[in-house]
N, C-alpha and C positions, 0 to 999 in steps of 0.2 A: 510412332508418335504417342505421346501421353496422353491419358484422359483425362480432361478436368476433372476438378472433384467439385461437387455440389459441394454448399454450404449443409451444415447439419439443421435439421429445422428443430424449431422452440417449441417448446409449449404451447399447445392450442394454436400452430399455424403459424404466429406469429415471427417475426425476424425483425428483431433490434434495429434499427439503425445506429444511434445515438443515447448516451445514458448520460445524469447529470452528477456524476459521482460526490461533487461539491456540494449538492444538496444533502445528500445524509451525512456531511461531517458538520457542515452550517446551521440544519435543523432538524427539529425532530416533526416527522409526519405525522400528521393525526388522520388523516383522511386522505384518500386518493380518488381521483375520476379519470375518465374515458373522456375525451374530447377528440373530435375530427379536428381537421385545420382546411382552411381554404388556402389554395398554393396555385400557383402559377405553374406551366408547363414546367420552365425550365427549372422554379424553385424545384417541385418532386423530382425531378430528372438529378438537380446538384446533392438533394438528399439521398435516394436512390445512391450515388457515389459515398456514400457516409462522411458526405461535408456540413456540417453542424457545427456551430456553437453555442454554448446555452451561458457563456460568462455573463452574469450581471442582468440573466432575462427574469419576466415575470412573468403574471399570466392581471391582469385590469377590469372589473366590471364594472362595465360604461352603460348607460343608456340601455339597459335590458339586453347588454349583449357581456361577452367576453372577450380580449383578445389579448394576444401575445404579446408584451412590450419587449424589444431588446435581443432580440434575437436572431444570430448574424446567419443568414444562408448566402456563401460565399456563390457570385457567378459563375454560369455553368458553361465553357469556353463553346462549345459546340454552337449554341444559342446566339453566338454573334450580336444583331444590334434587336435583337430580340428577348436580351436578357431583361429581369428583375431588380427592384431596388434589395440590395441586400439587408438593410435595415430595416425593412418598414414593420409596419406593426400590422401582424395578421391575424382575423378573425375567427374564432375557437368555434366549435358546434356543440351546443350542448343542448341538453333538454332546460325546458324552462324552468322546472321545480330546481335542476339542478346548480342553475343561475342565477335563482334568489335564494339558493340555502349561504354560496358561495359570495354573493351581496354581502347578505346580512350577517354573516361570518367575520366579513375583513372588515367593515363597518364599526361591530360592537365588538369583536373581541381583539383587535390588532392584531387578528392574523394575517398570513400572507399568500399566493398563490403561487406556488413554483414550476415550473417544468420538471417531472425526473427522467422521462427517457423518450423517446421517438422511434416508432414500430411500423412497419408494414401490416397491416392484417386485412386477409381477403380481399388483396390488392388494393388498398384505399391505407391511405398516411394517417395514425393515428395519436394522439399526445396522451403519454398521462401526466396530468395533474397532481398534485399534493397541494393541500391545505395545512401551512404547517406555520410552526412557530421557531422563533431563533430560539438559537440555544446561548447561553453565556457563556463565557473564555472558562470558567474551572468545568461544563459543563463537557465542553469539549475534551479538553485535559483527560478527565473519569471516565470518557467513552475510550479516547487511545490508550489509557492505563486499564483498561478492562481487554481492549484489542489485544494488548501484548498479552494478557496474563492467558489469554483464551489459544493465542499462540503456542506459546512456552507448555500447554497444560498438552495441546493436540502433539506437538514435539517430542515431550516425555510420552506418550502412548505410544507411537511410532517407536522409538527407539524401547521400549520394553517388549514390542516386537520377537 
């Protein structure tokens, strides 16, 4: 019989579940945080399976708090009639300084709050955030004509090999 193989472990512990790879072509980051999530058994069980979607999510601060708008954690089949609403909007954990920089951030500068990836760390579900701003269509354009050329340049290295 075969042995499993463990997964390779991350950086400082951690293990990905979920990344929002649309966020860094959409915007550019200025700032990232740490936030916890509040989840339901069967949510973290359906994540734990790397079921995530982050199309179209944000992250809202309401009433001295923060939370997740838009983000789909699909049913977790095992959970039966004890499953989760898959859409609803879950509650962020942050520090309080952290939640009125991030206020008064989307407030006065029209930024916005995104999800970019969903981790495991020291067994507890954690989000990072970004606080970011859209990017414009030519803005886009000059990052994927910078991609290629940064391609093309690693290519030629390789092959002078």
């Amino acid at each position: 019989m075969a042995k499993k193989r463990k997964p390779a472990p991350e950086q400082g512990g951690d293990r990905t579940l979920s990344v929002n790879r649309r966020a860094f072509h959409d915007y550019d980051i200025l700032e990232r945080y740490e936030a916890g999530v509040v989840l339901t058994g069967s949510e973290i069980k359906s994540l734990r399976a790397g079921r995530l979607d982050f199309k179209d999510a944000y992250a809202r601060p309401e009433d001295g708090e923060v939370w997740l708008v838009n983000a789909h954690i699909p049913h977790y089949g095992p959970a039966s009639i004890y499953n989760h609403d898959p859409d609803r909007s879950r509650k962020l954990l942050l520090h309080r300084q952290q939640i009125r920089e991030l206020a008064d951030a989307v407030a006065q500068k029209g930024l916005t709050i995104i999800p970019l990836r969903v981790y495991i760390k020291n067994h507890v579900a954690k989000l990072e955030l970004g606080l970011a701003r859209g990017k414009r269509q030519y803005e886009k354009r000059q990052a994927l004509i910078e991609k290629d050329m940064d391609m093309e340049a690693r290519r030629a290295l390789r092959a002078a090999r």
